[in-house]
C-alpha positions as CSV (number, residue, x, y, z in Angstrom):
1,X,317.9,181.1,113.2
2,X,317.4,179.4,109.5
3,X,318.0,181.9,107.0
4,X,315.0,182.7,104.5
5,X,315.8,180.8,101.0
6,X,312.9,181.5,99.1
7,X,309.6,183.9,99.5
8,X,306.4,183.8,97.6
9,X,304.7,187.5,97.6
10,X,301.1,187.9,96.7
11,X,301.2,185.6,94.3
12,X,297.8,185.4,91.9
13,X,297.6,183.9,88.8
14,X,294.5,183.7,86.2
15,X,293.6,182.3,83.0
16,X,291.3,183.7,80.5
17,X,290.9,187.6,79.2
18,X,290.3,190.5,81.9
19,X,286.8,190.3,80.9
20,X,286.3,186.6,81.5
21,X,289.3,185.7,83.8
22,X,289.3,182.8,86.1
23,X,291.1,182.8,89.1
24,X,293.5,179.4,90.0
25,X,296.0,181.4,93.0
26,X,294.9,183.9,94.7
27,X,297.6,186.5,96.7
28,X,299.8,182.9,97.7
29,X,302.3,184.4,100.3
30,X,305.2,182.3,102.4
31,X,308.3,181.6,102.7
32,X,310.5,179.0,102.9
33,X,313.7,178.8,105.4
34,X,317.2,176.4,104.8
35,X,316.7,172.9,105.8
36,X,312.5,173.2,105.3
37,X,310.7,170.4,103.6
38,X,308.0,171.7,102.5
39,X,304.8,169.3,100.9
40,X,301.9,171.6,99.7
41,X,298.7,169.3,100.1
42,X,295.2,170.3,98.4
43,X,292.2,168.6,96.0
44,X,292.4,168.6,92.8
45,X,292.2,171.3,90.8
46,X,293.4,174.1,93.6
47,X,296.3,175.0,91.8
48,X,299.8,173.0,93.4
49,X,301.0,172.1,90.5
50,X,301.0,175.9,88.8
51,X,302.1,177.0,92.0
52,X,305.0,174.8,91.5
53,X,306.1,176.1,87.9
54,X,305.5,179.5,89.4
55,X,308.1,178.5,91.6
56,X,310.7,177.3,89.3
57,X,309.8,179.6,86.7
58,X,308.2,177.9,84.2
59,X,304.9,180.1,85.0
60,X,304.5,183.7,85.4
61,X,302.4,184.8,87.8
62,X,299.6,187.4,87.0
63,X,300.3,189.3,90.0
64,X,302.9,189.4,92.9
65,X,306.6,187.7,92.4
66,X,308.6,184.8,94.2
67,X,311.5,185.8,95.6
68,X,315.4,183.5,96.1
69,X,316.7,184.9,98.6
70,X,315.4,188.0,97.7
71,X,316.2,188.3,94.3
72,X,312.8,188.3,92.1
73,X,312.7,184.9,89.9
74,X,311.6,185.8,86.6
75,X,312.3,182.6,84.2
76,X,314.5,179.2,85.0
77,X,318.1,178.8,86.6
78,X,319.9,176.1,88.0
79,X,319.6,176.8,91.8
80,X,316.1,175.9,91.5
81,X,315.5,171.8,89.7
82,X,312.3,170.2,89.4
83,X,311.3,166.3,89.2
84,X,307.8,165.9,87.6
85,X,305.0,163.6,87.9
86,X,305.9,161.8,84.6
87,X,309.7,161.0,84.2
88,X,309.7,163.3,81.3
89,X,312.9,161.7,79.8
90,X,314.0,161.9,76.3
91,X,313.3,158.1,74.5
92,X,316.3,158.6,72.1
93,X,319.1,159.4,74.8
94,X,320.5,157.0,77.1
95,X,320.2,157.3,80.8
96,X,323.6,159.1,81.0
97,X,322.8,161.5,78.0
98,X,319.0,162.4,79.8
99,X,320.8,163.3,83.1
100,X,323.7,165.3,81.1
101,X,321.1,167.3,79.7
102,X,320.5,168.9,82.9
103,X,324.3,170.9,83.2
104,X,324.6,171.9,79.5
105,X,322.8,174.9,80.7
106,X,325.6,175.7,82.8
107,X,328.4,175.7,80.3
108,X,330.7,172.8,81.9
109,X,332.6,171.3,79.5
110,X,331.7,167.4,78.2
111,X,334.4,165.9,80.9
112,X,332.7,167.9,83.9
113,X,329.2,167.1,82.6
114,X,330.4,163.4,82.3
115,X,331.8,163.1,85.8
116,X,329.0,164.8,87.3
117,X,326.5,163.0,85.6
118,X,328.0,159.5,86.4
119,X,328.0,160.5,90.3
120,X,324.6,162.0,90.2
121,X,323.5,158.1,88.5
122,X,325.2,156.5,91.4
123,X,324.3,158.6,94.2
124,X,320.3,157.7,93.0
125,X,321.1,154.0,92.8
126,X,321.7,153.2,88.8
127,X,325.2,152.7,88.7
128,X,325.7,149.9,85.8
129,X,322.5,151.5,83.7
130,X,324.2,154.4,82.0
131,X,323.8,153.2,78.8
132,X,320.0,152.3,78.7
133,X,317.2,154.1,77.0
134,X,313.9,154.7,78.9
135,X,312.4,151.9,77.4
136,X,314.3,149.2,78.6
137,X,313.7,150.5,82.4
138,X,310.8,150.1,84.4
139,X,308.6,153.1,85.7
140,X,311.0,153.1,89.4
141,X,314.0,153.4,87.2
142,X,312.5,155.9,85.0
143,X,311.9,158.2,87.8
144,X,315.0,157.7,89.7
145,X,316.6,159.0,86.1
146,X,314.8,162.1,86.6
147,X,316.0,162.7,90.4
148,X,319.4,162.3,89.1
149,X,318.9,164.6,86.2
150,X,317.2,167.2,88.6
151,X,320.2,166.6,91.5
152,X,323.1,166.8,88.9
153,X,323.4,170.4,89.0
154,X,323.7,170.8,93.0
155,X,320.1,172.8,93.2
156,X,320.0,174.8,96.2
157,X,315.6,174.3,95.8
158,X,314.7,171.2,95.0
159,X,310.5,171.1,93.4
160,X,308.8,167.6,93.4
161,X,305.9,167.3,91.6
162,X,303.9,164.3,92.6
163,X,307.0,162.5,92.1
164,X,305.6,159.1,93.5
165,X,301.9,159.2,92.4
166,X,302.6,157.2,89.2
167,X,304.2,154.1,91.1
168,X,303.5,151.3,93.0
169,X,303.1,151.3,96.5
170,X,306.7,149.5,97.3
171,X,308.2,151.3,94.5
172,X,307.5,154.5,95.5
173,X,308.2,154.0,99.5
174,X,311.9,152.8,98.2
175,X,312.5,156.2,96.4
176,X,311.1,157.8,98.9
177,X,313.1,156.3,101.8
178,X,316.5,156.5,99.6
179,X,315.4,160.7,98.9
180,X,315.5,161.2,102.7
181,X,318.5,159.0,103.1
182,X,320.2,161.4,100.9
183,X,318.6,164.4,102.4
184,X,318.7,163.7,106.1
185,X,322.6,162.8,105.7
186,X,323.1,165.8,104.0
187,X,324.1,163.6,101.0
188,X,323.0,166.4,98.7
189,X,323.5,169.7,98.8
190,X,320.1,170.9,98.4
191,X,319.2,173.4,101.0
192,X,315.2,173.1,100.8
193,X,312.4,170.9,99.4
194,X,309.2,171.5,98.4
195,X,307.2,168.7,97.3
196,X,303.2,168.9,95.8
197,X,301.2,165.6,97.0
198,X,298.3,164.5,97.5
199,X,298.9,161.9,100.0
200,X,298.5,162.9,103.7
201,X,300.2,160.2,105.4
202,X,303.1,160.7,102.5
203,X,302.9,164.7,103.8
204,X,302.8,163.9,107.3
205,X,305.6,161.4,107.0
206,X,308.2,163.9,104.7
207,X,307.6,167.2,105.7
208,X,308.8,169.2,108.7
209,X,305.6,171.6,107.7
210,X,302.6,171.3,105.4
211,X,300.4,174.5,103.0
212,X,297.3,173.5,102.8
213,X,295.1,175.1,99.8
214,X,291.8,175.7,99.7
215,X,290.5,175.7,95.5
216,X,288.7,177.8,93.3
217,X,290.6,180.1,93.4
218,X,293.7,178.2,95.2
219,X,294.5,180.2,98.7
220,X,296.7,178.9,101.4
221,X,293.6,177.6,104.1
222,X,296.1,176.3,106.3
223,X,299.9,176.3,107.5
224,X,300.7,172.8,109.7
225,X,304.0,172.2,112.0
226,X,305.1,168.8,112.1
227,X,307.1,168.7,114.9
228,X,308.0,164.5,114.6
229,X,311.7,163.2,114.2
230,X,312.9,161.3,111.9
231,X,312.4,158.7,110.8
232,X,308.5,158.8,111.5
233,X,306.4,155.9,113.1
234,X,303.1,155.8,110.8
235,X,301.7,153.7,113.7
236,X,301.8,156.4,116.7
237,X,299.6,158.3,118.1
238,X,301.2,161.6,117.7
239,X,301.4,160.4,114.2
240,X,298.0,159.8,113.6
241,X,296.6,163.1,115.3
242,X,298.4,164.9,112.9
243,X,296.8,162.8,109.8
244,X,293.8,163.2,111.2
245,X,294.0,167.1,111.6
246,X,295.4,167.5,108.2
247,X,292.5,165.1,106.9
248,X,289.9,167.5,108.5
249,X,291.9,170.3,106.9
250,X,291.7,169.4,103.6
251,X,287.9,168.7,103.5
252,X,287.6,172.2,105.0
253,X,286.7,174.9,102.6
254,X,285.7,178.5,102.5
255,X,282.1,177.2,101.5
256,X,282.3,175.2,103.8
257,X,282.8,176.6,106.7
258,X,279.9,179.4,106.7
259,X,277.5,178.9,109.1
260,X,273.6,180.2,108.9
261,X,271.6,182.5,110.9
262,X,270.5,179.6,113.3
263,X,273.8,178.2,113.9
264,X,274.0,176.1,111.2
265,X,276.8,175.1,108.4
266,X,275.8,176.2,105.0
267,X,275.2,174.3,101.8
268,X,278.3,174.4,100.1
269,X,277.4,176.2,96.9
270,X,279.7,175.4,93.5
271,X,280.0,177.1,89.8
272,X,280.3,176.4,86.9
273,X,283.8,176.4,86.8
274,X,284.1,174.4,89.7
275,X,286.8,171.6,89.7
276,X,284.4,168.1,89.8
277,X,286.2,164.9,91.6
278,X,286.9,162.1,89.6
279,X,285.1,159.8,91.5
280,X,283.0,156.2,90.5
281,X,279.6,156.4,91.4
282,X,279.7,152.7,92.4
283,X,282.4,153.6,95.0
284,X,280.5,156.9,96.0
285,X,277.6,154.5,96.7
286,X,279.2,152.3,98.3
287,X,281.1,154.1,100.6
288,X,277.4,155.9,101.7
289,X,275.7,152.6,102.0
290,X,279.2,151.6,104.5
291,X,278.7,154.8,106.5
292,X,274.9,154.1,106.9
293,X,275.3,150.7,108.4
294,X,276.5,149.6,111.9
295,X,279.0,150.7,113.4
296,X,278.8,154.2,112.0
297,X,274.9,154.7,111.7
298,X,275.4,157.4,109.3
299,X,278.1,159.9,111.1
300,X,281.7,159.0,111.1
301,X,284.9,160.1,111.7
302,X,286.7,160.9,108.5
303,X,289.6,159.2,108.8
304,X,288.4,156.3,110.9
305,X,286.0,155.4,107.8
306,X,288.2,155.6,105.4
307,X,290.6,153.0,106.8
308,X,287.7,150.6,107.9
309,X,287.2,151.3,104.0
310,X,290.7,150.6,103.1
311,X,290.8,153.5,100.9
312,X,294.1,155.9,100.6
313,X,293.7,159.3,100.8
314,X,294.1,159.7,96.8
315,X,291.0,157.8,96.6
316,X,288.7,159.0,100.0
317,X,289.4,162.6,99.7
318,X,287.7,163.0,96.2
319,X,284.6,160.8,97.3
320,X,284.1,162.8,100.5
321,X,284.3,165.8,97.8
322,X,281.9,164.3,95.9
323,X,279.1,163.2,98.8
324,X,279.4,166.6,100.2
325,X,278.7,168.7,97.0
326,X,276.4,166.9,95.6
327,X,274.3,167.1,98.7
328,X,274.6,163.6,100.6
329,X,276.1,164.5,103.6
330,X,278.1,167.3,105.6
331,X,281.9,167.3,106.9
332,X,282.5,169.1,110.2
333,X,285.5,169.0,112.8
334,X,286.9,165.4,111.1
335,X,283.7,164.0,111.0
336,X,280.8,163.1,108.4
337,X,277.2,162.9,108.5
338,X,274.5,161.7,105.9
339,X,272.0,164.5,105.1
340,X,268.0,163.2,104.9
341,X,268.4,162.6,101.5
342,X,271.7,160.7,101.7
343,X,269.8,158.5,103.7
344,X,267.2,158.6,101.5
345,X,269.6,157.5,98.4
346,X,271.3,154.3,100.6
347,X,267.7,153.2,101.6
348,X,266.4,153.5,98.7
349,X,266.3,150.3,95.6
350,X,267.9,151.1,92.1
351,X,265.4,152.9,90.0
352,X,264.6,155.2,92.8
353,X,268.6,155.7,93.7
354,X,269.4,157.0,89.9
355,X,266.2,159.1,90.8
356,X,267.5,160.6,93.7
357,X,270.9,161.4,92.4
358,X,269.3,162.5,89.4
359,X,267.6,165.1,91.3
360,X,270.8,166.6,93.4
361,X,272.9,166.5,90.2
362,X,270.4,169.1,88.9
363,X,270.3,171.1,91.9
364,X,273.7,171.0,93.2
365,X,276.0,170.6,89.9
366,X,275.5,173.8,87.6
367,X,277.0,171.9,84.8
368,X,275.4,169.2,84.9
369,X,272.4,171.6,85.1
370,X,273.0,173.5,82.3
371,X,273.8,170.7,79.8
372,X,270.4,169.7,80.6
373,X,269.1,172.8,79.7
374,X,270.7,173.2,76.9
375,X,269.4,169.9,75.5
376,X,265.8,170.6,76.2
377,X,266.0,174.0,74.2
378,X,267.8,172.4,71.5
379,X,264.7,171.1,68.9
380,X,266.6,167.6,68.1
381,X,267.9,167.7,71.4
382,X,271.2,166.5,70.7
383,X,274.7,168.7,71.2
384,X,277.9,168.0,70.3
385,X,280.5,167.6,73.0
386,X,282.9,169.8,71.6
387,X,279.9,172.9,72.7
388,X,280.5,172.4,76.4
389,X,284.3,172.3,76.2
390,X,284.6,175.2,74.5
391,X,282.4,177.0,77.3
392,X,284.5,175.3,80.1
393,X,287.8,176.0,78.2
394,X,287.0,180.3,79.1
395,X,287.0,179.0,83.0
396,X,289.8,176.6,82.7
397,X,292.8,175.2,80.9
398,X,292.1,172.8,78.1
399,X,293.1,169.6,80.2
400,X,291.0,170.3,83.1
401,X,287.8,171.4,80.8
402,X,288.2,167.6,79.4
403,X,288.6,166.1,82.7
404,X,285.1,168.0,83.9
405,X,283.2,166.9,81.0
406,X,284.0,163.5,81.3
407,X,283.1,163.5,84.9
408,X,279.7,164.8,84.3
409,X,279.0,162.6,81.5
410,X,279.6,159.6,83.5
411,X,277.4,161.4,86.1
412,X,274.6,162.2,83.8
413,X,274.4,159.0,81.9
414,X,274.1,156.8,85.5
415,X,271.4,159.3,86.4
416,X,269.8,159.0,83.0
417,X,269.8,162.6,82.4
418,X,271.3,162.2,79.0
419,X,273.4,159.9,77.1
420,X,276.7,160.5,75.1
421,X,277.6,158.2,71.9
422,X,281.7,158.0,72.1
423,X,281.2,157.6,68.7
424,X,279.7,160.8,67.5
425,X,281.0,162.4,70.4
426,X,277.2,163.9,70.7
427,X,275.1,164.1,73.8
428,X,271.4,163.9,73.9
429,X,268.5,163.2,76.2
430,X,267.6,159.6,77.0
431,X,263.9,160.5,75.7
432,X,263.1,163.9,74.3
433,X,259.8,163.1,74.3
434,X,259.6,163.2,77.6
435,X,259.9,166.1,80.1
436,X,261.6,165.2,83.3
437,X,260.5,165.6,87.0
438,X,263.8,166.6,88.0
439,X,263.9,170.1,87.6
440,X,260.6,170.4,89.8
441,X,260.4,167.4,92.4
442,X,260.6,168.5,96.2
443,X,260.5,165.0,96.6
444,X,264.5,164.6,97.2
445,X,265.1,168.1,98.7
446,X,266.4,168.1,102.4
447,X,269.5,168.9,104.0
């Protein structure tokens, strides 16, 4: 029997005053066993990566405590390494000197630190680059430097943090194949993995099991074996059941999943601190006007649409996120369907399309909503950005407030709601003479 490494135990975490508190992880329990690869999949927003610095003890939780075999983790220590998103490497020191970095923590003196840096930079395939700054290597290289730096010290836990999302496609499937090399052949020492991604086929292929989180607030929806050997056929059909399942998954919420009186699902109903997807309109559009046509007819499978579409599950998941909240169509059991007014938005010409989407960003997007508001009550009807942030920044972290108001700019400004001048950084209607229809018309409603 695998002997438990690590345990997570009721694990919450909030930001904001008690008063005005908002919750990212709520009461996160599992635990992870020796010789577990773990990839912990979720949208955007639902809290992975915090979960992640919980882990390594960057982060304290608000409530509950993680556990190394169980002794309670309460700040950083070298058992536990982390590679992050960005290579996060020092510009002034050399590749040798960033990956040094990593033992001075553990008192070795500079001969040991030397030796074990220099095999660490062969064992991740940059023997001959010691001596190079971060400038001089490209983004593959970059990275690699920071799996080095992060294996140096022997860590019995090993945290990934999107560590491929920032590369190209072949770059990133040779770091990842030479990682499981070194992890499959026992190469390393490492005794567990635990990896955040947002790529399912990346998930399906690494992990022997996935978390799933649901978001606002971050809760684990869903735990998911994968039983396959290595190395994985993408191309089988065992391999693509399981994509397709944790596809499904992932477009699954709590909200989602209510049903009504009759039988029905229920609207999915968001707040105002709700995580938006970062999402083109164009490409929202166009994959609606795709699913409306022959074959599909306006219901699809999930997964099968998004590879007629060519799209990776980095870019489908947030537009499936997007058509569904905003009102355009409903995701059940792996498949989606356009609602009436979905249909209604791909039949319709331009004009009428920004009128439609007009209408459900009023009645389905509370920010969007109350930015509108806010304008019309305002007597020159015109507010400066910096308003809106503020308000977000009580629900959410600075970075993610930004990220909100951006999306709902670009939102409001296609639907002509308002307009925003980059240069004054102020918002203001597109004619405060006039009053508009959108906060009244029953003409788009219909599920």
């Amino acid at each position: 029997m695998k002997k438990d490494l690590l345990t997570l135990s009721n694990v919450s975490k909030w930001y904001g005053d008690p008063q005005k508190s908002t919750l990212i992880l709520d009461h996160i329990e599992f635990t992870v066993k020796e010789n577990d690869f773990v990839v912990i999949l979720g949208k955007s927003g639902c809290g992975k990566s915090t979960l992640l610095r919980i882990i390594a003890g960057l982060i304290e939780p608000n409530e509950g405590q993680v556990l190394y075999q169980g002794k309670k983790i309460t700040h950083t220590f070298p058992l536990i390494a982390m590679v992050f998103q960005s290579h996060a490497l020092f510009p002034w020191l050399n590749v040798l000197e960033n990956v040094e970095l990593g033992l001075e923590a553990l008192g070795l003196n500079p001969h040991q630190r030397r030796r074990r840096a220099l095999e660490a930079i062969d064992l991740i395939g940059l023997d001959g680059y010691e001596s190079a700054y971060p400038k001089e290597l490209s983004g593959g290289m970059r990275q690699r430097v920071g799996f080095a730096r992060a294996l140096v010290v022997n860590p019995d836990i090993l945290l990934l943090d999107e560590p491929f999302s920032a590369l190209d496609v072949l770059t990133a499937e040779n770091i990842r194949n030479d990682l499981m090399d070194l992890w499959i052949e026992k190469r390393i020492p490492t005794k567990c993995i635990i990896m955040v991604s947002h790529n399912v086929i990346e998930a399906v292929e690494l992990a022997n099991r996935l978390v799933i989180l649901n978001h606002d607030p971050g809760r684990i929806l869903k735990e998911v074996e994968i039983p396959l050997l290595y190395p994985r056929d993408e191309t089988s059909h065992h391999f693509q059941e399981l994509v397709d399942q944790v596809y499904t998954a992932l477009l699954t919420t709590a909200e989602s999943t209510q049903v009504t009186k009759r039988g029905e699902r229920a609207r999915i109903v968001i707040g105002m601190s709700y995580r938006l997807p970062e999402v083109s309109i164009h490409k929202l559009q166009g994959l609606m006007d795709a699913l409306i046509e022959p074959p599909y007819h306006g219901k699809a499978d999930i997964f099968a649409l998004a590879d007629s579409e060519n799209l990776s599950a980095k870019d489908s998941l947030p537009l499936f996120e997007a058509i569904e909240i905003l009102g355009f169509a409903q995701i059940s059991k792996g498949d989606i369907e356009l609602t009436r007014s979905g249909k209604a938005l791909c039949q319709a010409d331009i004009l009428e399309r920004k009128k439609v989407f007009a209408y459900h960003l009023m009645r389905h997007i509370p920010l969007a909503s109350h930015i509108y508001h806010a304008l019309q009550d305002t007597p020159r009807k015109r507010i400066v950005k910096e308003k809106f942030l503020k308000e977000l920044e009580e629900f959410m972290p600075s970075e993610e407030a930004l990220k909100n108001i951006s999306i709902i700019i670009n939102w409001g400004r296609y639907a002509e709601l308002f307009a925003y001048d980059n240069r004054t950084e102020l918002l203001s209607l597109e004619n405060p003479e006039a009053e508009e229809e959108v906060t009244s018309s029953e003409t788009y409603q219909g599920q």
